[in-house]
C-alpha positions in Angstrom: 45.5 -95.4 -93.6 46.7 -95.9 -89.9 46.7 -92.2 -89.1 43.0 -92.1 -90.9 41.7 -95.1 -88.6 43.7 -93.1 -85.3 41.8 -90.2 -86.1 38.6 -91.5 -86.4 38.8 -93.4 -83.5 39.8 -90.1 -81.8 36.6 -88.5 -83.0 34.4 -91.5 -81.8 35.8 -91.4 -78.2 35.6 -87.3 -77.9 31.7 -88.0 -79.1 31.4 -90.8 -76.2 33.3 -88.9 -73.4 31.4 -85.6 -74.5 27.7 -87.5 -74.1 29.2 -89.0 -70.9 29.3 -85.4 -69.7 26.5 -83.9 -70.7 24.5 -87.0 -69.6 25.9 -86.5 -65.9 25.2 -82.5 -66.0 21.5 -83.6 -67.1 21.5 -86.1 -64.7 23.2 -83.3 -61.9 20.3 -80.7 -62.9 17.4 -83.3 -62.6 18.6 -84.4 -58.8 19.3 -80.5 -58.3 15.3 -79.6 -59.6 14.5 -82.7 -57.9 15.6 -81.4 -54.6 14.4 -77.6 -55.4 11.4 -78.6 -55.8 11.1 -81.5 -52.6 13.0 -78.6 -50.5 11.2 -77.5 -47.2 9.6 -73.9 -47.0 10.4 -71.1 -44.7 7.5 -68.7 -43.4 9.0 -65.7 -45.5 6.1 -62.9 -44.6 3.0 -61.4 -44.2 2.1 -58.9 -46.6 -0.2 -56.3 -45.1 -1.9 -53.2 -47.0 -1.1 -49.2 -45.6 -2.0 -46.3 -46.1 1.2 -45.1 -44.0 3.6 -47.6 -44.3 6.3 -45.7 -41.7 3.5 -45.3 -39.3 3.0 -48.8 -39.3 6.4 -50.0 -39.3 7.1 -47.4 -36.4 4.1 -49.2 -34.4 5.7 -52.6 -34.9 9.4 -51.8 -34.2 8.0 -49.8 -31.0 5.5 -52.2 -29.8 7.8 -55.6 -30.3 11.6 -55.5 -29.3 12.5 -58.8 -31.5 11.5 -56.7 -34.2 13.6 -53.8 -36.5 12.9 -52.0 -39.5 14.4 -53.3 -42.9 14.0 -53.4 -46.5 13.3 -56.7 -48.5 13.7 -56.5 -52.2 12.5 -52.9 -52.0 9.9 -53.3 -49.7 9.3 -51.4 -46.5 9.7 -54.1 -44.1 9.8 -55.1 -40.5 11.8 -58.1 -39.3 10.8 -60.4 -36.6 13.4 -63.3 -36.2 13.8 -65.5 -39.9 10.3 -63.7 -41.1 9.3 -60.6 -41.9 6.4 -58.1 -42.3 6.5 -56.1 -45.9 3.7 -53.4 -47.1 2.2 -52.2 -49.9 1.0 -48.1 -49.8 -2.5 -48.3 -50.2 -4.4 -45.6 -51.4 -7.2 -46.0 -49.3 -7.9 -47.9 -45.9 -7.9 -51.7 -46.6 -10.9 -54.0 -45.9 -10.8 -55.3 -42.7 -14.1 -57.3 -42.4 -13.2 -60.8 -40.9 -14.4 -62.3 -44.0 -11.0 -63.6 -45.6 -8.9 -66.7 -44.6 -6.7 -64.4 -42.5 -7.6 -63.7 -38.8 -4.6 -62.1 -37.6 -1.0 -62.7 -36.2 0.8 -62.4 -33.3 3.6 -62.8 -31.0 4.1 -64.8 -27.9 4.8 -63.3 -24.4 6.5 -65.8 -21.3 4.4 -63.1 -19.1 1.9 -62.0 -20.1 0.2 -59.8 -17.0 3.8 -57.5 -17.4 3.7 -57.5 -21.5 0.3 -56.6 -20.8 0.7 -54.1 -18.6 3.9 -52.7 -20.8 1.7 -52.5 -24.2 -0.7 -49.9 -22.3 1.8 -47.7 -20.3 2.6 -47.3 -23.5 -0.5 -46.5 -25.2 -1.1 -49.2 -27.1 -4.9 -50.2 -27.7 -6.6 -53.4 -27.6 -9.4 -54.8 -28.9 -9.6 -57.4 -26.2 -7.7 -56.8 -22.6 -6.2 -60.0 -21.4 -8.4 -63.0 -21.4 -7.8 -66.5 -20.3 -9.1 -69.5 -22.3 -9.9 -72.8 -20.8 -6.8 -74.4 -21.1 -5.4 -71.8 -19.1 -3.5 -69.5 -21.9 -3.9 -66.0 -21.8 -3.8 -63.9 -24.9 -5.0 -60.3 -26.0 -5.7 -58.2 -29.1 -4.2 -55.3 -30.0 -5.6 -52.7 -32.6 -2.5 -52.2 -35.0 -2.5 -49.7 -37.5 -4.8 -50.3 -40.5 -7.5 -51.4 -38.6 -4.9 -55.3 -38.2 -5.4 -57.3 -35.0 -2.5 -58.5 -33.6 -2.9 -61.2 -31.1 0.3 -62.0 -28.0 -0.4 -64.9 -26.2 1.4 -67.5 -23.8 4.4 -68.8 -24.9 7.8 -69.6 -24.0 9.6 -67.1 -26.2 8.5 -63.5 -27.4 9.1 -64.5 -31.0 7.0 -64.3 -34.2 4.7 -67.2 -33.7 1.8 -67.8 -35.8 -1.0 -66.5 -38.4 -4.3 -67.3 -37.0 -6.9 -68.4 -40.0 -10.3 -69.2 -41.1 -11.8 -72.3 -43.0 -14.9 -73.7 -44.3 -13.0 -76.8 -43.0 -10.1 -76.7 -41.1 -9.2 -80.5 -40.8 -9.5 -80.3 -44.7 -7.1 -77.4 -44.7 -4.8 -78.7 -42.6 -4.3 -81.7 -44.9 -3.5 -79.3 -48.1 -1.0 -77.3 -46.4 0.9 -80.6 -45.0 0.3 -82.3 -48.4 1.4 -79.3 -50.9 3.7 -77.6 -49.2 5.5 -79.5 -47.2 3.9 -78.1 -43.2 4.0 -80.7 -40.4 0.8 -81.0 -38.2 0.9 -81.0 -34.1 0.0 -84.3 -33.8 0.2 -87.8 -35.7 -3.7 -88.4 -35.1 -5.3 -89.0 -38.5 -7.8 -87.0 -40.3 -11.0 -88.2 -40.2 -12.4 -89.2 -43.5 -14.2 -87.1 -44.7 -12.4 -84.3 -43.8 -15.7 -81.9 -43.3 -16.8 -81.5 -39.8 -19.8 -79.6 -38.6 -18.8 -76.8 -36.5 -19.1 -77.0 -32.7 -21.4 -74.2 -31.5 -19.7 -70.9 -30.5 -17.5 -70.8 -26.6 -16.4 -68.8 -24.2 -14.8 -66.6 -24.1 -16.0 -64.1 -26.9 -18.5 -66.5 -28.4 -15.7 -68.1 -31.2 -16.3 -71.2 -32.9 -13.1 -72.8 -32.0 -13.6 -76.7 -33.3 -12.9 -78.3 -35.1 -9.3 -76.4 -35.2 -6.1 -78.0 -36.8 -2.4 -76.6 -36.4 0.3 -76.8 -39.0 4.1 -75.4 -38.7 5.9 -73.8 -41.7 9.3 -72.8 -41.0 9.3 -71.2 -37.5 5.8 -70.3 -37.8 2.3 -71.8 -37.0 -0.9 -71.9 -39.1 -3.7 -72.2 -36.8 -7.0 -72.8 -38.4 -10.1 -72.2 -36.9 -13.4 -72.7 -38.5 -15.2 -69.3 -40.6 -17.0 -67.3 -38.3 -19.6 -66.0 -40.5 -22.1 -68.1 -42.6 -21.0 -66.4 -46.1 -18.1 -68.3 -48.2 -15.1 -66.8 -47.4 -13.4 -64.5 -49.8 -10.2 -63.7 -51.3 -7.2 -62.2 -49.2 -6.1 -59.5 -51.7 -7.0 -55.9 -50.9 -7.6 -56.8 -47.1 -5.3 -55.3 -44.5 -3.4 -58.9 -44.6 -3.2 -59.1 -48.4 -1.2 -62.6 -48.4 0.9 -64.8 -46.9 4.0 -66.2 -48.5 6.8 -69.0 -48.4 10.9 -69.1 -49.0 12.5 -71.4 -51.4 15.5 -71.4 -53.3 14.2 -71.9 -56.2 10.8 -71.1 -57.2 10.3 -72.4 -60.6 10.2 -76.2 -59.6 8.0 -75.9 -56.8 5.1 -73.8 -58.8 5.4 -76.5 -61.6 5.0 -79.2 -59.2 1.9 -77.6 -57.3 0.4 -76.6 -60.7 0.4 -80.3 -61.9 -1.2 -81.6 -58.7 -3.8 -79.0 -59.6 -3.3 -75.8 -57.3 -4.5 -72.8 -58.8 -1.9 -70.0 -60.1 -2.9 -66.3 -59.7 0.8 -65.2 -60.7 3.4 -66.7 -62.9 6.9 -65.9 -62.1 7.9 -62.9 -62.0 10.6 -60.0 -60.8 10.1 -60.0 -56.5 10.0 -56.5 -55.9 13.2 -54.6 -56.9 15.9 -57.7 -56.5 17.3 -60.5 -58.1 14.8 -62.7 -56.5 11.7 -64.3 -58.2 7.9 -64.5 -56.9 4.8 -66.4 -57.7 1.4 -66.5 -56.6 -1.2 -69.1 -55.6 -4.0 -69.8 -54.2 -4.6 -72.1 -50.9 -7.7 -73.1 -49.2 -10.6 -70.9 -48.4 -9.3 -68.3 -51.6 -5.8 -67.2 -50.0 -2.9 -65.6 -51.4 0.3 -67.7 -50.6 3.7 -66.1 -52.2 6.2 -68.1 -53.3 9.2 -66.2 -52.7 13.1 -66.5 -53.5 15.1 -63.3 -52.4 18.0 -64.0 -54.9 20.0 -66.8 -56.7 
């Protein structure tokens, strides 16, 4: 009777110690998802269209010197401090009307005249030669392959530095980007409410509308937003010479589940990212672009 009572209060305190543990590994995973899915982003690429990927790449790697040729998950790549550039082969030239969310991208110079000056002994071409805005920064366009601007402009370091975009309104786009995925603005001046703002008229120089404008930073990398050029909606990314954008976590899965609750459309469920042990999803932002999710591997 004694060894009967033993035993069955051995099997009671193996059931208690067992749901002790599995109730602290559940508890462990939720903090863990919890903290996935809170987790800042990195910039992780821009995903361009070519219809000669090499030649491309070779333009980059020549053009920049922070920049080398890699492969991501399969991808031709360039890399350009934490971020990179990956392509798709496209079987024909990709759109390049300015009537997407994406503008362009560039680098930063500290000298611009002599970067300037470098690009064309070199043969590079430009779009736009050197040209000074009012608040005294000098930038220039350069006609990459594809038909892709690429924009250097002042700055204190020669590094990757932003992705240049469109908006039917900026201030408003600003706010998602900072609200759903985590970017930090320039400033700590608050959004006017509403958020829509007519459009200043077109400035010198080259006749942009350049207000209202907002700035975000993701990572190492800034998302200025400028208001759409054109009077049309803008249209989606995909099949343009920039086909998307996308983001670095560690772990994809939470962060898609939290952005589809708070209503974020999803153009792409998880799935394989390229040829690696990574995953990849796809949504869409403001103004219809393609943003990546991306995690290179777990």
């Amino acid at each position: 009777m004694q060894t009967r009572s033993i035993l069955a209060l051995t099997v009671i305190l193996i059931s208690v110690l067992a749901s002790a543990l599995a109730g602290r590994e559940n508890s462990r995973g939720k903090v863990q998802a919890d903290q996935d899915e809170r987790a800042p982003a990195a910039f992780h690429h821009v995903h361009l269209n070519s219809v000669d990927p090499s030649k491309a790449i070779n333009f980059y790697t020549s053009t920049f010197d922070v920049t080398k040729k890699t492969r991501v998950a399969g991808f031709e790549a360039v890399q350009s401090e934490r971020m990179y550039l990956l392509f798709n082969k496209s079987a024909k030239a990709p759109a390049t009307t300015p009537d997407s969310a994406i503008w362009h991208f560039g680098w930063g110079s500290p000298d611009m005249e002599a970067d300037f000056k470098k690009h064309l002994d070199a043969g590079v071409a430009f779009q736009t030669p050197i040209t000074r805005l009012g608040s005294g920064t000098l930038f220039a366009y350069m006609k990459a392959p594809d038909g892709a601007l690429v924009e250097i402009n002042t700055s204190q370091t020669r590094a990757f530095i932003h992705v240049h975009l469109y908006s039917d309104a900026p201030l408003c786009a600003a706010e998602w980007y900072k609200k759903h995925l985590g970017a930090v603005g320039r400033n700590n001046a608050p959004t006017p409410e509403p958020c829509e703002v007519p459009f200043a008229a077109p400035s010198e120089p080259l006749g942009v509308i350049r207000s209202p404008a907002a700035t975000v930073r993701i990572g190492d990398v800034n998302l200025i937003i400028y208001p759409r050029q054109r009077p049309a909606p803008l249209v989606n990314t995909r099949g343009h010479v920039v086909d998307h954008i996308a983001l670095g976590y560690a772990n994809v899965a939470p962060v898609l589940e939290r952005l589809r609750k708070s209503g974020v459309k999803v153009l792409e469920e998880i799935h394989r990212f390229g040829n690696g042990s990574g995953r990849a999803a796809m949504i869409e932002g403001p103004d219809s672009i393609a943003i990546e999710l991306v995690e290179e591997g777990r």
